[in-house]
N, C-alpha and C positions, 0 to 999 in steps of 0.2 A: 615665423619661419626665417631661416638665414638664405642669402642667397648661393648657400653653396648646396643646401637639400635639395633631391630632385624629387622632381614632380613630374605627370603623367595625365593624359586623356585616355581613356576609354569609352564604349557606349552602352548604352543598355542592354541586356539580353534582349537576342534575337531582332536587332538593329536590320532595317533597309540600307539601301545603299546611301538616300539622302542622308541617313541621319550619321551616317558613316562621315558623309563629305563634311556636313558640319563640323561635327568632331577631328578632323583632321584641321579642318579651320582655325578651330579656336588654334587647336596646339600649335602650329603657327603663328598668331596671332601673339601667344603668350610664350611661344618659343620651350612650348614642356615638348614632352618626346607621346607618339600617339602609339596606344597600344589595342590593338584586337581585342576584342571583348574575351577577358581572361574566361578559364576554365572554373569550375569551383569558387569557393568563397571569396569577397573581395579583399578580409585581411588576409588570406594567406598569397594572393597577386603582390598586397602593399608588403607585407613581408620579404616574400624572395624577389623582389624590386626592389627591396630596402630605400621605398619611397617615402616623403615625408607627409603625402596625398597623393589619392589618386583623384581626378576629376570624372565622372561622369555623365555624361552627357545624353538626357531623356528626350522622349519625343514631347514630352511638355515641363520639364525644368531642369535641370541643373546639377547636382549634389555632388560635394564635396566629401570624400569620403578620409579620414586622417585613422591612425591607431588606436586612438581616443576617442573618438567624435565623427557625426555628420553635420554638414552646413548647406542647406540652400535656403535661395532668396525668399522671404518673408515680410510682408510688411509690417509684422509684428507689433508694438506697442502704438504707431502709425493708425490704425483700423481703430482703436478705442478713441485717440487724439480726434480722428476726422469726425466718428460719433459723436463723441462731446462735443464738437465746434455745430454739428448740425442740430446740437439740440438748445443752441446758446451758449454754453457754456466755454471757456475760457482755455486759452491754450499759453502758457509759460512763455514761449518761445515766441508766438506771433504778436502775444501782449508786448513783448520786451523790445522786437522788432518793431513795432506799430506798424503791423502790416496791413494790407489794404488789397482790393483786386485790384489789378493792374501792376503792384507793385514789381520789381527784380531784384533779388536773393542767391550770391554769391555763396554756395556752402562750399567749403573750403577742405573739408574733412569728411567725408561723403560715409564713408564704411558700407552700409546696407542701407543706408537711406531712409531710416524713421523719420529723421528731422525732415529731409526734404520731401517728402510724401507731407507732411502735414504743411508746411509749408505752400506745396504745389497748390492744396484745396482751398489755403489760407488766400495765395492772390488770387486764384482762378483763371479762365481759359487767356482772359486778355494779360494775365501775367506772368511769368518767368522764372524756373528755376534752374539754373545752372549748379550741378554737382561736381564737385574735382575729386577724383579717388588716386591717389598714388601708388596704391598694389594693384598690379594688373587685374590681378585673380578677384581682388573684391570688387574690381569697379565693373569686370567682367559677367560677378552675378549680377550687381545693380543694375547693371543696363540689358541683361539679359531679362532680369524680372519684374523692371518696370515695363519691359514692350511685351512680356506675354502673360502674367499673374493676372488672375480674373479675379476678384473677389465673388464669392457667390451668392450673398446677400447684398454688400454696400458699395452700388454703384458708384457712387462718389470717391471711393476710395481707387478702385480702378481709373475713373477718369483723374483721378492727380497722379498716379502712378505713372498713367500717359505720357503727363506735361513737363514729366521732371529729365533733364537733359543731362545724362550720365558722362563724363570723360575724364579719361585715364590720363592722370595730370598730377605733378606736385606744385603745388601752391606757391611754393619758394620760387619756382620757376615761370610759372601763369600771370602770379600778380603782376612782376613787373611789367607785363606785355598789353596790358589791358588800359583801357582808357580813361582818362580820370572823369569819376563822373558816371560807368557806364552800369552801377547797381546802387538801388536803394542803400541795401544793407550788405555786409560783406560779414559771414559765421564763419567761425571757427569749434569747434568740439574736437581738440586730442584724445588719444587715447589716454587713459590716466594708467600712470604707470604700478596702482596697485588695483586688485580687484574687490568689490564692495559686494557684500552679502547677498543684494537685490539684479547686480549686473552677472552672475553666474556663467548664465545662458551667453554672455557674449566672452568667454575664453577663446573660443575657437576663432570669434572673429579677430579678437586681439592679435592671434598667434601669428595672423598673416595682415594684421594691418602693418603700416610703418611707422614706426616711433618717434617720439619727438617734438618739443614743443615749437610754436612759432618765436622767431627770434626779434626784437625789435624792426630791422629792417622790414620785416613783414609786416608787420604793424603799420608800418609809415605806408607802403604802399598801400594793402588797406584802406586806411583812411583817405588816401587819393581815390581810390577807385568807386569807397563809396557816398551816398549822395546825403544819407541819414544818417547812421551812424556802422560803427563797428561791435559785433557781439563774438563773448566768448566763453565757454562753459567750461568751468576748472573744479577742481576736488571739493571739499567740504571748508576748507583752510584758506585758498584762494591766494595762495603763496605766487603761483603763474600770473595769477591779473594785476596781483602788486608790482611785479618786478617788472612788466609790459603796461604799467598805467592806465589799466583799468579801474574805474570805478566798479564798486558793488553794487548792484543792482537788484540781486534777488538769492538769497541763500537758504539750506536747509540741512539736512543732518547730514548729507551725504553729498553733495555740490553747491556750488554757486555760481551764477550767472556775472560778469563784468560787462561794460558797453561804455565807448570813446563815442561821444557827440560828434560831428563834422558839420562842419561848417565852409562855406562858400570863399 
């Protein structure tokens, strides 16, 4: 989405008054315009609003409603990650990180928050994850859907969804502010700017993430800030990690992982 589309709050059919106040909240918050729960369907509201979403806002989640598509928070590929980590088995991302309980996990590029859910259960209660999300609207679901998503089988997964701390932040702007030293590891995942067979289902996020690779200077801070190392998740080709000095670490048909050592 550009930021010249407009956008809109709305509430569910047949909304109380709290759930009203909320929704005025947010659109606030995210500075969209709040609409009365329209009459009739909600493409023909997004229609003669010639919005480019409307948001709606439930008495238990979220959804984003577009011309094309719905979006709410999901912890999605995250719930199989926590499973295989509770059955022993191995996770990409925290292997690569050598992550640990206790540890603290800078993610840099938050979206919806797969990674840092897995992540969250990876250090556990005595450790840390801090999420940066740059579009209001998505860091708006993540931090809506980590404090209220129950899973209804794996408890575990709910309590990392708990632990993972959402803010609406650009990284170009955050790292420099931060203290050298004050996270294990500092992730990066961009959005890749073509879509691969298997990532489908995340168009919609795409649409409203913000684009854009990290530029060296991020890098550098980065590696101040973290205590371990620096990781970053580029396309298949890994053309990003070469030109920001990543080593390869971990590739497959369709991405590769990079990671800068750091050192004292």
């Amino acid at each position: 989405m550009t930021s010249g589309e407009r956008m809109a709050i709305t509430t569910s059919a047949r909304a109380d008054e709290a759930l009203c106040r909320r929704a005025t909240t947010l659109a606030c918050e995210l500075n969209y315009a709040y609409l009365p729960r329209p009459e009739g369907p909600l493409d023909d509201a997004i229609s003669a609003q010639r919005l480019a979403a409307l948001v709606v806002v439930g008495r238990f989640d979220i959804v984003v409603h577009t011309p094309h598509a719905q979006l709410r928070h999901h912890p999605n590929a995250a719930v199989l990650r926590v499973v295989n980590m509770l059955r022993g088995r191995s996770d990409t991302l925290v292997d690569l990180a050598q992550l640990a309980p206790g540890d603290a996990l800078l993610d840099c590029t938050c979206g919806i928050g797969s990674d840092a859910i897995a992540v969250a259960h990876a250090v556990g209660a005595t450790g840390r994850v801090q999420a940066l999300e740059a579009s209001p609207l998505l860091a708006m679901l993540a931090r809506c859907g980590m404090q209220s998503y129950r899973h209804p089988t794996h408890h575990a997964v709910t309590e990392a969804m708990r632990r993972v701390q959402v803010e609406t932040a650009c990284y170009r702007t955050m790292l420099p502010t931060l203290a050298d030293r004050s996270f294990d590891v500092v992730y990066f995942d961009p959005m890749f700017s073509h879509t691969v067979a298997a990532s489908n289902g995340l168009d919609v996020v795409r649409s409203f993430a913000r684009q854009g690779l990290p530029e060296p200077r991020d890098i550098d801070h980065a590696q101040r800030v973290a205590r371990r190392c620096v990781l970053m998740k580029d396309g298949a080709l890994g053309h990003a990690l070469e030109a920001l000095g990543f080593a390869t670490v971990k590739r497959n048909r369709r991405f590769c992982y990079g990671r800068i050592d750091c050192t004292e």
